[in-house]
BALOBA-1460 file (C-alpha; in Angstrom, 3 decimals):
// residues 340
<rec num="1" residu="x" x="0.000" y="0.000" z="0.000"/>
<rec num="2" residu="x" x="2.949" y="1.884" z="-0.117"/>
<rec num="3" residu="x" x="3.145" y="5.618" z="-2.070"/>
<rec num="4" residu="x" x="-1.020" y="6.509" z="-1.098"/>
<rec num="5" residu="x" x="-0.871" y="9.872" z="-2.562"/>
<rec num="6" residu="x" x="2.044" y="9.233" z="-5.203"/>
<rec num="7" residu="x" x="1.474" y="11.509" z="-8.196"/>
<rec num="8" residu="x" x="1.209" y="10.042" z="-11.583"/>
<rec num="9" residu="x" x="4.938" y="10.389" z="-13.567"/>
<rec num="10" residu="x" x="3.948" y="12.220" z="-16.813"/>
<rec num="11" residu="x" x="7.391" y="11.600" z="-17.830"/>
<rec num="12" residu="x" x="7.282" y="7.963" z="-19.000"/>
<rec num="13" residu="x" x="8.876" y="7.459" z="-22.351"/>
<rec num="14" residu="x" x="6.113" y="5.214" z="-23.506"/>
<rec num="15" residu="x" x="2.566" y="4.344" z="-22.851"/>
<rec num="16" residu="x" x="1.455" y="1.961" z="-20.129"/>
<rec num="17" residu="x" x="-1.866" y="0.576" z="-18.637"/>
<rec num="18" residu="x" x="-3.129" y="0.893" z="-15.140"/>
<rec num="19" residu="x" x="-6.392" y="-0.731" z="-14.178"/>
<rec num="20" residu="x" x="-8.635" y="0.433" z="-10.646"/>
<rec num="21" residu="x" x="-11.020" y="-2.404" z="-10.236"/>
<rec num="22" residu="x" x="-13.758" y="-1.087" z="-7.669"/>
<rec num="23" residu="x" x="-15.830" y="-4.513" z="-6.000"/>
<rec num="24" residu="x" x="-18.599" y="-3.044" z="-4.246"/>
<rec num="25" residu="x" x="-21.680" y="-4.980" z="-2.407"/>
<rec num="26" residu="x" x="-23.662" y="-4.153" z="-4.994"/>
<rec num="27" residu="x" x="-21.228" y="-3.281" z="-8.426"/>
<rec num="28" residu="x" x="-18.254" y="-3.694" z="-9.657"/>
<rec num="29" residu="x" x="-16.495" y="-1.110" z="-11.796"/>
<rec num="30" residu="x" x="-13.124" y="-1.505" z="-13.573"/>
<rec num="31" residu="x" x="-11.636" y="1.413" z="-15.465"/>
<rec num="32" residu="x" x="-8.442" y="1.050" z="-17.346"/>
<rec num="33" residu="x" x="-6.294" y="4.134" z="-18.173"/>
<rec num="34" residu="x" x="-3.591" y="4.432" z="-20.820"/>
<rec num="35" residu="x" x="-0.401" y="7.096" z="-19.194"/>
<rec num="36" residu="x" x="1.503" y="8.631" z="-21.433"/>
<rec num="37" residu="x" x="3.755" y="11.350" z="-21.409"/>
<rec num="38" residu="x" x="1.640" y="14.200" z="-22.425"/>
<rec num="39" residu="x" x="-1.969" y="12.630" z="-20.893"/>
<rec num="40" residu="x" x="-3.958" y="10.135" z="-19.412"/>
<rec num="41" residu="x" x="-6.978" y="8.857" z="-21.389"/>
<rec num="42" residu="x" x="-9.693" y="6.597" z="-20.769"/>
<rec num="43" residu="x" x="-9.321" y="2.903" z="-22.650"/>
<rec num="44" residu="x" x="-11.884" y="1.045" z="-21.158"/>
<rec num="45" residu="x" x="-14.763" y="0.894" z="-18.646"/>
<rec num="46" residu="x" x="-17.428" y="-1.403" z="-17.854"/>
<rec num="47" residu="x" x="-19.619" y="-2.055" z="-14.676"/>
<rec num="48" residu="x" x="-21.126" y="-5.407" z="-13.323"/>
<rec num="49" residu="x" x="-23.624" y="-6.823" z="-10.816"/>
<rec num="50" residu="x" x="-21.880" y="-7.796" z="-7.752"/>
<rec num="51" residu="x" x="-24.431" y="-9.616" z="-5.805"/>
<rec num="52" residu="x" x="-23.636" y="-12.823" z="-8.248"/>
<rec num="53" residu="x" x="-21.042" y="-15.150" z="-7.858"/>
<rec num="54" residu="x" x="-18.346" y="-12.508" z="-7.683"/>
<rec num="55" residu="x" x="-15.630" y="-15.570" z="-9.063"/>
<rec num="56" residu="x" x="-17.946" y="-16.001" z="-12.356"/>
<rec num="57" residu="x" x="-18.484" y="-11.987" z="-12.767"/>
<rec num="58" residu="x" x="-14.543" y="-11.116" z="-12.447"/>
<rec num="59" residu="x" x="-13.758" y="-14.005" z="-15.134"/>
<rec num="60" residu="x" x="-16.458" y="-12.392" z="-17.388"/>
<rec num="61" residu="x" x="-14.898" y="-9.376" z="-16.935"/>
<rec num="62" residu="x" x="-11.172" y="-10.855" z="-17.363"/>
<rec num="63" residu="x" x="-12.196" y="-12.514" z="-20.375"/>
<rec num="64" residu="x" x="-14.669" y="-8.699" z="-21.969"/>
<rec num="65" residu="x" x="-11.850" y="-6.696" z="-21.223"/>
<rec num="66" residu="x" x="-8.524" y="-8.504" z="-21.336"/>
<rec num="67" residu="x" x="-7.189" y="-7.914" z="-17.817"/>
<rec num="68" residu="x" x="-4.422" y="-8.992" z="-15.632"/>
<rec num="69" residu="x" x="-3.129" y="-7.131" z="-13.083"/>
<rec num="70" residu="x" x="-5.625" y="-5.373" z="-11.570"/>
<rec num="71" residu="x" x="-5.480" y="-2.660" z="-8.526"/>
<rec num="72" residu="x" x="-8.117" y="-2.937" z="-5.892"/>
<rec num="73" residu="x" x="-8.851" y="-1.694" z="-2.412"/>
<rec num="74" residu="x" x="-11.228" y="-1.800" z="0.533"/>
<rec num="75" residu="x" x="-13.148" y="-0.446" z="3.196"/>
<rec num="76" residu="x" x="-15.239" y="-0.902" z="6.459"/>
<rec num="77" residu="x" x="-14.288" y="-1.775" z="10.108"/>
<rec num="78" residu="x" x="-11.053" y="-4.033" z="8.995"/>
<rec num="79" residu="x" x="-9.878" y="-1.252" z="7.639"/>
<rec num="80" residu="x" x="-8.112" y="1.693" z="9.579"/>
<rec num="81" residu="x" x="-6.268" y="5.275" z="8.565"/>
<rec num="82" residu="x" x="-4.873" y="6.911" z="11.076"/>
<rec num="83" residu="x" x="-2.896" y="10.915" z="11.635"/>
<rec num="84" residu="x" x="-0.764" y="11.193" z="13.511"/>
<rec num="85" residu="x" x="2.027" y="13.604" z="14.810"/>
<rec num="86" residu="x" x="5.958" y="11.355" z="14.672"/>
<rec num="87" residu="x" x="9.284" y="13.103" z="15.662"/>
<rec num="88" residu="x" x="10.374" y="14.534" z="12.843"/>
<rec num="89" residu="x" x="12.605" y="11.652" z="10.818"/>
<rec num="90" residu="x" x="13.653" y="10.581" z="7.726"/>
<rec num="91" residu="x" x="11.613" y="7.713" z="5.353"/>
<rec num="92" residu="x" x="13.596" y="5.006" z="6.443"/>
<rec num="93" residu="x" x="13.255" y="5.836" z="10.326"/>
<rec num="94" residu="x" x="10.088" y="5.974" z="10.046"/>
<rec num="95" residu="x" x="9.596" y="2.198" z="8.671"/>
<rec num="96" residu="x" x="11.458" y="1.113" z="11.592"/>
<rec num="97" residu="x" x="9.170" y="3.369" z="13.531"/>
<rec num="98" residu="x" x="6.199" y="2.242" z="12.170"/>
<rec num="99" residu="x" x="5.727" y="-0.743" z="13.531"/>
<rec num="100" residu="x" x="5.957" y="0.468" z="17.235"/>
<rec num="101" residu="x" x="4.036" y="3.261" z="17.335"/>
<rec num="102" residu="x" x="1.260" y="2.467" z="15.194"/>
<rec num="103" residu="x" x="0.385" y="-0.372" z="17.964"/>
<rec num="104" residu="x" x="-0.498" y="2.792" z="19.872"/>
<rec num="105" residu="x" x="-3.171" y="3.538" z="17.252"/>
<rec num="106" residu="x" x="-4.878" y="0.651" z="15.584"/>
<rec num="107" residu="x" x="-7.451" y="-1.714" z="17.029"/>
<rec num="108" residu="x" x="-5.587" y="-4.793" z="16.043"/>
<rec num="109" residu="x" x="-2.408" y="-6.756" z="16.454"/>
<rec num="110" residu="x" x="0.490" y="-6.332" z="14.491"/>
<rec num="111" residu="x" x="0.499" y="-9.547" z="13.124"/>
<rec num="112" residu="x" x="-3.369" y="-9.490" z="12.144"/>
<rec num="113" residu="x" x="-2.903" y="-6.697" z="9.635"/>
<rec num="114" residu="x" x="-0.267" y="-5.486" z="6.541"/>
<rec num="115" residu="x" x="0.906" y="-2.065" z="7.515"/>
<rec num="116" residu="x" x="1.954" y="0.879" z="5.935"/>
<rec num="117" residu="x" x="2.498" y="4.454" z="6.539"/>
<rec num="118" residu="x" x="3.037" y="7.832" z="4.340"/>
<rec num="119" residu="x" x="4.799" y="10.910" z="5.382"/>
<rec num="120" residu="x" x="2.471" y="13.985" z="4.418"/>
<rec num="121" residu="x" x="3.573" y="17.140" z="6.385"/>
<rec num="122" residu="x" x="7.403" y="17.196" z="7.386"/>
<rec num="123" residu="x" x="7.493" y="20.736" z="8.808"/>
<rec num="124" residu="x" x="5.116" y="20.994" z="11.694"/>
<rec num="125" residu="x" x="6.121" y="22.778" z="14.917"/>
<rec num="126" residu="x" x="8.297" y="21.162" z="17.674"/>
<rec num="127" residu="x" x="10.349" y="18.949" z="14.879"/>
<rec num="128" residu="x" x="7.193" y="17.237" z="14.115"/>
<rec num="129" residu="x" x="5.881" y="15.715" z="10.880"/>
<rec num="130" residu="x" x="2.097" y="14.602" z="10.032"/>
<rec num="131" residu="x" x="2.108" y="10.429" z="9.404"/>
<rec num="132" residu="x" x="-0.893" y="8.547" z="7.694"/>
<rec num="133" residu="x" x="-1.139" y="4.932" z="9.238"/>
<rec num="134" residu="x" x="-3.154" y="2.730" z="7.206"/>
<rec num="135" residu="x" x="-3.267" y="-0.988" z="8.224"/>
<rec num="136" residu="x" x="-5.536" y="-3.581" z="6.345"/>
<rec num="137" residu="x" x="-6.982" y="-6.631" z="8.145"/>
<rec num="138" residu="x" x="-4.662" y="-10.211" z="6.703"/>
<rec num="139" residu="x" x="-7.158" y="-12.418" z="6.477"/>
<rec num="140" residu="x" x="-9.941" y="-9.685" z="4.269"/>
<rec num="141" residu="x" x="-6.422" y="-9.137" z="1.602"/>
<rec num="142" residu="x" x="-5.971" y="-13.645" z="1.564"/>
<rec num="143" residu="x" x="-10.036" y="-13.432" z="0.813"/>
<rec num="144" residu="x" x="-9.775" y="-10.924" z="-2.271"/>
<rec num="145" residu="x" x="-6.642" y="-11.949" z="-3.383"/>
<rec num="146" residu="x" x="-8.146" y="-15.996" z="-3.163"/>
<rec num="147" residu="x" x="-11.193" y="-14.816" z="-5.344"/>
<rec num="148" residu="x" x="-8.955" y="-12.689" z="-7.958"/>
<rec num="149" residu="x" x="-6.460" y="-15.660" z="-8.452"/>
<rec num="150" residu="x" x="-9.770" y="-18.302" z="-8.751"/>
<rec num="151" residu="x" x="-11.079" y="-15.746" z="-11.317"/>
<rec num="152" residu="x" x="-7.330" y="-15.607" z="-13.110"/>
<rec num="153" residu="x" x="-6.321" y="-12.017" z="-11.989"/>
<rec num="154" residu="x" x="-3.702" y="-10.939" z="-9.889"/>
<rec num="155" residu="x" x="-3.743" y="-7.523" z="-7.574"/>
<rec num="156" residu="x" x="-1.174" y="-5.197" z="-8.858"/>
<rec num="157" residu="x" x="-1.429" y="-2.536" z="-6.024"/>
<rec num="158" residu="x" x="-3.741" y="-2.913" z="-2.610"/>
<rec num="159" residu="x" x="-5.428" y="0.189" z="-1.593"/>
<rec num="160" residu="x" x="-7.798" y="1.467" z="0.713"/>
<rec num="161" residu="x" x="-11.426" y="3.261" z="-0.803"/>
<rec num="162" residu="x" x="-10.987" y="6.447" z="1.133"/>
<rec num="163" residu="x" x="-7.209" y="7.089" z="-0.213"/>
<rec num="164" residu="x" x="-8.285" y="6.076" z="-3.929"/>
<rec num="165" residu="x" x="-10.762" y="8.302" z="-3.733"/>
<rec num="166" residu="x" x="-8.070" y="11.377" z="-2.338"/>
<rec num="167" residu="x" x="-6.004" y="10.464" z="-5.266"/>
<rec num="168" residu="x" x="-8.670" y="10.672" z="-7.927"/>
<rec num="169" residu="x" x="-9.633" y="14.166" z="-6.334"/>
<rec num="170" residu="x" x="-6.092" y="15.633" z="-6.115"/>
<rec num="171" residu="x" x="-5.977" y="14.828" z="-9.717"/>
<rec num="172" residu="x" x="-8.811" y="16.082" z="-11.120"/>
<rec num="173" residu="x" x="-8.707" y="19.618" z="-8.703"/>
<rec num="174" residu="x" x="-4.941" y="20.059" z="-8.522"/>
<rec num="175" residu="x" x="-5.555" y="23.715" z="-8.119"/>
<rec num="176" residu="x" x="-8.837" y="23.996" z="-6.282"/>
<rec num="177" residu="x" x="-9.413" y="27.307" z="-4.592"/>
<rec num="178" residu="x" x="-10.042" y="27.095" z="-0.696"/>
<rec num="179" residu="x" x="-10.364" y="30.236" z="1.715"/>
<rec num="180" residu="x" x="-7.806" y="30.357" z="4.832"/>
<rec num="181" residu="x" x="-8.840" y="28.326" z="7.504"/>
<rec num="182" residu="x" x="-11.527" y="26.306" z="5.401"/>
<rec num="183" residu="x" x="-11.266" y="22.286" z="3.863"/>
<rec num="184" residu="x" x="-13.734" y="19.944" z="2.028"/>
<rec num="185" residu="x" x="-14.780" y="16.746" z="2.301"/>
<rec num="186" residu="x" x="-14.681" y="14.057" z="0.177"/>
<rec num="187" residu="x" x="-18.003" y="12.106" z="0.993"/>
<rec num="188" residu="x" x="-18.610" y="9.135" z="-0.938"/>
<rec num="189" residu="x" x="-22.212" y="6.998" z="-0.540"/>
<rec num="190" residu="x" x="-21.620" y="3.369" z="-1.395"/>
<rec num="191" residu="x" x="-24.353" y="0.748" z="-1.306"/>
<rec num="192" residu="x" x="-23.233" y="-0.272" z="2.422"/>
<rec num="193" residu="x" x="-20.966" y="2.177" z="3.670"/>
<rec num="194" residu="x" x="-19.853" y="5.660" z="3.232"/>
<rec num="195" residu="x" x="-16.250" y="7.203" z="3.213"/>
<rec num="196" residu="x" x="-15.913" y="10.365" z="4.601"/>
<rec num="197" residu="x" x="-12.501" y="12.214" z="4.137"/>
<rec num="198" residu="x" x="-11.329" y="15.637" z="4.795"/>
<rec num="199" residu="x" x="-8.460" y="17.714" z="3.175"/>
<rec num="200" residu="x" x="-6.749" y="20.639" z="3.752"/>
<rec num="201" residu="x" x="-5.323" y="21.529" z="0.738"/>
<rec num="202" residu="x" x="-5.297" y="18.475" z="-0.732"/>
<rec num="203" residu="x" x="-3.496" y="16.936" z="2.183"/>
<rec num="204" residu="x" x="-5.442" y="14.699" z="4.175"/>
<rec num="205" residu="x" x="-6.759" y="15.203" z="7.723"/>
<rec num="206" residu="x" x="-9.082" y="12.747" z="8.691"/>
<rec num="207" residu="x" x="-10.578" y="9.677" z="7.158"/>
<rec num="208" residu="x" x="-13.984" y="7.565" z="8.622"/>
<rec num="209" residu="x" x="-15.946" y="4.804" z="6.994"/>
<rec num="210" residu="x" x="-19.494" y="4.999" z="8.261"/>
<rec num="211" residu="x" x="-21.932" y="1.465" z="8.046"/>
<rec num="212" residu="x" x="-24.787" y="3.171" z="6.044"/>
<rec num="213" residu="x" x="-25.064" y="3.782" z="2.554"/>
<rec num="214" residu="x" x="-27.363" y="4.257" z="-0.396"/>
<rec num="215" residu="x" x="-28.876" y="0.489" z="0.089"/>
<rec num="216" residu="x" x="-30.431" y="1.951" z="2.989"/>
<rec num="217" residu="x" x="-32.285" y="4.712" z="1.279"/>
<rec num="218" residu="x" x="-33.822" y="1.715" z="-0.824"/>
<rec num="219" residu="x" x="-34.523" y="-0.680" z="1.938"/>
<rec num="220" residu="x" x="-36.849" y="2.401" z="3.122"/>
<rec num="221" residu="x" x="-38.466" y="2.644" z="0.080"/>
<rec num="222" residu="x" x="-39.138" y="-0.884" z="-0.074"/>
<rec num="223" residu="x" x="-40.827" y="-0.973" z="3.287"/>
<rec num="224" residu="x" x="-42.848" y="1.984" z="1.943"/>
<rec num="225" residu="x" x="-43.782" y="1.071" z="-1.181"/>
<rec num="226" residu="x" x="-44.343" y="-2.655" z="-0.373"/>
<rec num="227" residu="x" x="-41.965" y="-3.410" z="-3.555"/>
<rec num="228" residu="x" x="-38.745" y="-5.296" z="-4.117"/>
<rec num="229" residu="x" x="-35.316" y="-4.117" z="-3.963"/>
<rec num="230" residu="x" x="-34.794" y="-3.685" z="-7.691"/>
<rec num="231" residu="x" x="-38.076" y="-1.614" z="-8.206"/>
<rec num="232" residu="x" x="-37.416" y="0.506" z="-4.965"/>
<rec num="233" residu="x" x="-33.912" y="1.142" z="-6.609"/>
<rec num="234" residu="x" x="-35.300" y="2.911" z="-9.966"/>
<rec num="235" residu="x" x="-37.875" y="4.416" z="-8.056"/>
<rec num="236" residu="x" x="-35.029" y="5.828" z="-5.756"/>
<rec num="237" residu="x" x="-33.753" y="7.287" z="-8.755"/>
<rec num="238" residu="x" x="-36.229" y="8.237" z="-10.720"/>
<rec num="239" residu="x" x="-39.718" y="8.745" z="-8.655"/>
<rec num="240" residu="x" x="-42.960" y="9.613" z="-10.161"/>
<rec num="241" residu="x" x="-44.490" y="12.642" z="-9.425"/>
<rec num="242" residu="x" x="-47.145" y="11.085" z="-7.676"/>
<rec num="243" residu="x" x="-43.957" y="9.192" z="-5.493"/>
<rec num="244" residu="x" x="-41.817" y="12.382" z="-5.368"/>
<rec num="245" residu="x" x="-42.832" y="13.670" z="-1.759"/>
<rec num="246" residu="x" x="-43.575" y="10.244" z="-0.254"/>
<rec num="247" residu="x" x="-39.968" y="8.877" z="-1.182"/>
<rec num="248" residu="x" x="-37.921" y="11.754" z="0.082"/>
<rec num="249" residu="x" x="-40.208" y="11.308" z="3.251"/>
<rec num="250" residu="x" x="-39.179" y="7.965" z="3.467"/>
<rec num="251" residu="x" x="-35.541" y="8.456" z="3.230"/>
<rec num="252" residu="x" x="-35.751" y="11.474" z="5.644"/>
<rec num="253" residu="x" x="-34.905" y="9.145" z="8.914"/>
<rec num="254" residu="x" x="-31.930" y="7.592" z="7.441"/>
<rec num="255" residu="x" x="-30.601" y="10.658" z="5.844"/>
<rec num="256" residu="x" x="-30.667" y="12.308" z="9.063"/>
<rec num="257" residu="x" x="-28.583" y="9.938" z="10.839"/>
<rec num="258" residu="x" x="-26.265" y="9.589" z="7.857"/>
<rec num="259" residu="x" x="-26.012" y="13.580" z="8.493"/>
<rec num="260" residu="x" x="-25.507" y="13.062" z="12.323"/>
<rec num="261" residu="x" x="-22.565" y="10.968" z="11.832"/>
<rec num="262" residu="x" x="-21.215" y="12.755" z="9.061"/>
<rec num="263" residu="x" x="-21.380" y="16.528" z="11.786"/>
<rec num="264" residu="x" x="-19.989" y="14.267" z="14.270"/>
<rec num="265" residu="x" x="-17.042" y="13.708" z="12.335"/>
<rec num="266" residu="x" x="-16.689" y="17.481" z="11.263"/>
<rec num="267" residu="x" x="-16.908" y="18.517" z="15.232"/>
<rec num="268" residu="x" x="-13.772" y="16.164" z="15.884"/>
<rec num="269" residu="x" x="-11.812" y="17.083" z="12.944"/>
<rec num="270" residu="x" x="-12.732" y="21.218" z="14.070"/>
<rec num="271" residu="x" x="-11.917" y="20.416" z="17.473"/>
<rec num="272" residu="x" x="-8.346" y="19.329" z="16.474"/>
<rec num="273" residu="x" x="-7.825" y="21.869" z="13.904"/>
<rec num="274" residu="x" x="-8.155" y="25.881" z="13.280"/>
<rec num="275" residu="x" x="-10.050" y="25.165" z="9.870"/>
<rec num="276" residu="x" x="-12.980" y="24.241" z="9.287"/>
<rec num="277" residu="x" x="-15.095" y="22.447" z="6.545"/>
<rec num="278" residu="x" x="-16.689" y="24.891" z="3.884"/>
<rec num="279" residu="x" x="-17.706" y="22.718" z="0.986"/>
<rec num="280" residu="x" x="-18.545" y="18.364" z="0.476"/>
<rec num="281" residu="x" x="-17.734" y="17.040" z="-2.561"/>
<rec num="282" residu="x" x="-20.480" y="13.940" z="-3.144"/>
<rec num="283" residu="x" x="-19.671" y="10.807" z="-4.816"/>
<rec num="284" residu="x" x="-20.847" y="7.210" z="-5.338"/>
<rec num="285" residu="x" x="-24.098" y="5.108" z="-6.270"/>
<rec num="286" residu="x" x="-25.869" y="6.883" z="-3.504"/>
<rec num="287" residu="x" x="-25.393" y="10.153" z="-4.387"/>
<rec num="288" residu="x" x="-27.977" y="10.539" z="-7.261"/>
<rec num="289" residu="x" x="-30.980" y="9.757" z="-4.862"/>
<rec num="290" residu="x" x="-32.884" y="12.069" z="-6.492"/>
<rec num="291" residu="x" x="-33.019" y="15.180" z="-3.830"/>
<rec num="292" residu="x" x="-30.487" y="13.750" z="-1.401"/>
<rec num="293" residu="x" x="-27.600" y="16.455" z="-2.449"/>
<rec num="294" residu="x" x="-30.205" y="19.666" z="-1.823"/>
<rec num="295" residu="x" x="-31.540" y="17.331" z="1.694"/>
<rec num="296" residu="x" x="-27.674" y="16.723" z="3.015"/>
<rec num="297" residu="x" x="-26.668" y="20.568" z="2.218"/>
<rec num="298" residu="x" x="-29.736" y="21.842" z="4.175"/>
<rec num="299" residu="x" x="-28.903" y="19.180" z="7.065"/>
<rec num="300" residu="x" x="-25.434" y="20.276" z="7.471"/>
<rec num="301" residu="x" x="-25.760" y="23.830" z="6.140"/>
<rec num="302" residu="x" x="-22.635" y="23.406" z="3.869"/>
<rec num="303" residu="x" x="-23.019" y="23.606" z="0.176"/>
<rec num="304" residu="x" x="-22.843" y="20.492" z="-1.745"/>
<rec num="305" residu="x" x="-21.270" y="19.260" z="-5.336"/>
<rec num="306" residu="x" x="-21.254" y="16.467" z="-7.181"/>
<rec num="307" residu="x" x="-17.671" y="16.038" z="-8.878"/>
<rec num="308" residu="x" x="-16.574" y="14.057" z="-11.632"/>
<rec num="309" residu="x" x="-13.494" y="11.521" z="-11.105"/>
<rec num="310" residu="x" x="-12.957" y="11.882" z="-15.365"/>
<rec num="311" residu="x" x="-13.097" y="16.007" z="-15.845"/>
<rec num="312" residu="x" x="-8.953" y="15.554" z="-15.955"/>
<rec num="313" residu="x" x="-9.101" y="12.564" z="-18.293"/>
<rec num="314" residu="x" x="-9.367" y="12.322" z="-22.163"/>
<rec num="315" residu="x" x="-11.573" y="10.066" z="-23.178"/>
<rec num="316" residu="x" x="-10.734" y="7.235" z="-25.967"/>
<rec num="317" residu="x" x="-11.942" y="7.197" z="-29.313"/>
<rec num="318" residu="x" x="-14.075" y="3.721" z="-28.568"/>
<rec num="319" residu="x" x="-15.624" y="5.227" z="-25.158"/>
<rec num="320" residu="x" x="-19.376" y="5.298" z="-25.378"/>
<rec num="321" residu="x" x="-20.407" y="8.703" z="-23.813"/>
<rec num="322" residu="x" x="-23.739" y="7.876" z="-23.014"/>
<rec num="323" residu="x" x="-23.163" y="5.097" z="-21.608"/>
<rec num="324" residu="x" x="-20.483" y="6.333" z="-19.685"/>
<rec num="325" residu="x" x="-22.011" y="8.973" z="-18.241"/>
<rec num="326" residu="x" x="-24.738" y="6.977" z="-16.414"/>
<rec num="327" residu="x" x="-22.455" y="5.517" z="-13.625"/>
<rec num="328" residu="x" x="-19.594" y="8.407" z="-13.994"/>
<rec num="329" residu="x" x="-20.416" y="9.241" z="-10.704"/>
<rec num="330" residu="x" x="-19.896" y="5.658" z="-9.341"/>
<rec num="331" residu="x" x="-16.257" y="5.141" z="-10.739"/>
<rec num="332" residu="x" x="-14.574" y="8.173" z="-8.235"/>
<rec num="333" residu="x" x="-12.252" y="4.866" z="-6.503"/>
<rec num="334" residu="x" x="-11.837" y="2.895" z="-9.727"/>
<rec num="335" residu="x" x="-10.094" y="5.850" z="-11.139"/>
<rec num="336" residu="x" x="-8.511" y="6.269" z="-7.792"/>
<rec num="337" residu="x" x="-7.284" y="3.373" z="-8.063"/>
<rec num="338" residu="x" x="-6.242" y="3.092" z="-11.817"/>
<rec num="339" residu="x" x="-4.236" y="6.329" z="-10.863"/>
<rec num="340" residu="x" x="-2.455" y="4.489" z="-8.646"/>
């Protein structure tokens, strides 16, 4: 997991490939990326029902699109990222540092997890630098890796979903215009969890997965409605008139404590820091329940945008548009990752 918020080397003297393979509870998304010198352009995309045999899907998809090595990442409670203030010291101090003090800030033992850690501020007061500690669970990597190798890939680069989803950000807003004193938030509504990240100028501050997501929006409107998930889904989406009132009404209760948990996060990260958080950057399946952006800005009385992970990226000459841009939204840690 090793170089989190490396930039991408536009120096290369000839093209190469990098693929960010997103497996969600619900879809997977791959995006592959040709890097050249002068660019990076979209090659390839595709997206695929997860709740099947996830084995069968990834050898459909190995077989569509021609893959190999493929980068992927995770998130949820066997995942952790950590900040944290070190002594100021040099890269290789710190990996025989890392091992001691991260004990100090991670719920597990050593040996149950791979660790890693990034330097991101070296010039904080009292010779002190600004450490990211990530550390991923041993036994969720042997399960991925166990289903890639059954479906004939192999993982490239292991990631988290919060730090894929910093990378694709920093790229696509390399020069985004903040106020002193103010960050945003990277908030990104998967079908089972949310990842909530905060930068200050581009560097980031604080990272939280959250166990609630856009499948719970739908599980409301299923209990409402008296339908199944797959018609409470498009009617999520894409309500009726008739619907329009009685679905956001429905959603209202989960929303709320979505919002809760998201201000409870912004209260710790102000209480640690002099800035505070002026803008949330939305992201993910969840994000286009219809009215949810206008109902989570009014919650938290911050203005909220929906961003797109490809505004950076040129698209290829075989890249269907349209079809594209009905899940662009959804692919923010695929490309993430494929930046990697």
């Amino acid at each position: 997991m090793g170089n989190f918020l490396g930039k991408i080397n536009f120096g290369v003297s000839k093209d190469r490939f990098a693929v960010g393979l997103d497996i969600g509870t619900q879809m997977i998304k791959l995006l592959k990326l040709k890097i050249n010198k002068d660019a990076v352009e979209l090659v390839d995309f595709a997206q695929e029902d997860a709740q099947l045999d996830p084995t069968e899907v990834l050898k459909k998809i190995k077989q569509a699109h021609n893959l190999d090595l493929v980068n992927v990442s995770f998130c949820g409670p066997q995942t952790v990222i950590r900040y944290v203030n070190f002594l100021r010291m040099s890269k290789s101090e710190l990996a025989q540092a890392l091992k001691f003090e991260a004990q100090k800030h991670i719920p597990f033992t050593l040996d149950q997890v791979n660790l890693d850690g990034e330097i991101l501020k070296n010039d904080l007061p009292d010779n002190k630098m600004l450490v990211l500690i990530a550390a991923l669970k041993k036994e969720l990597i042997s399960q991925r890796l166990k289903v890639l190798e059954n479906s004939g890939l192999r993982a490239n680069i292991i990631d988290i979903d919060s730090l894929a989803l910093v990378n694709a950000f920093n790229f696509n807003f390399p020069k985004l215009e903040v106020a002193e004193n103010k960050s945003v938030c990277l908030l990104n509504i998967g079908a089972a969890e949310s990842n909530v990240n905060i930068l200050e100028n581009g560097i980031p501050r604080l990272s939280r997965d959250i166990h609630c997501g856009g499948a719970a929006f739908t599980r409301k409107i299923m209990d409402v409605f008296s339908i199944d998930f797959k018609e409470a889904e498009q009617i999520k989406l894409q309500p009726s008139e008739d619907k329009l009132n009685k679905v956001k009404a429905s959603i209202e209760n989960v929303l709320t404590n979505l919002a809760s948990e998201i201000r409870t996060s912004f209260d710790y990260y102000e209480s640690q820091s002099t800035a505070n958080v002026a803008k949330i950057f939305l992201s993910g399946g969840g994000s286009k329940t219809l009215g949810l952006k206008e109902m989570l800005g009014g919650h938290l009385g911050i203005p909220v945008e929906i961003w797109n992970p490809l505004q950076q990226i040129k698209m290829g000459e075989k890249i269907d548009s349209l079809k594209l841009n009905a899940f662009s939204h959804q692919l923010n840690v695929a490309v993430g990752l494929a930046l990697r």
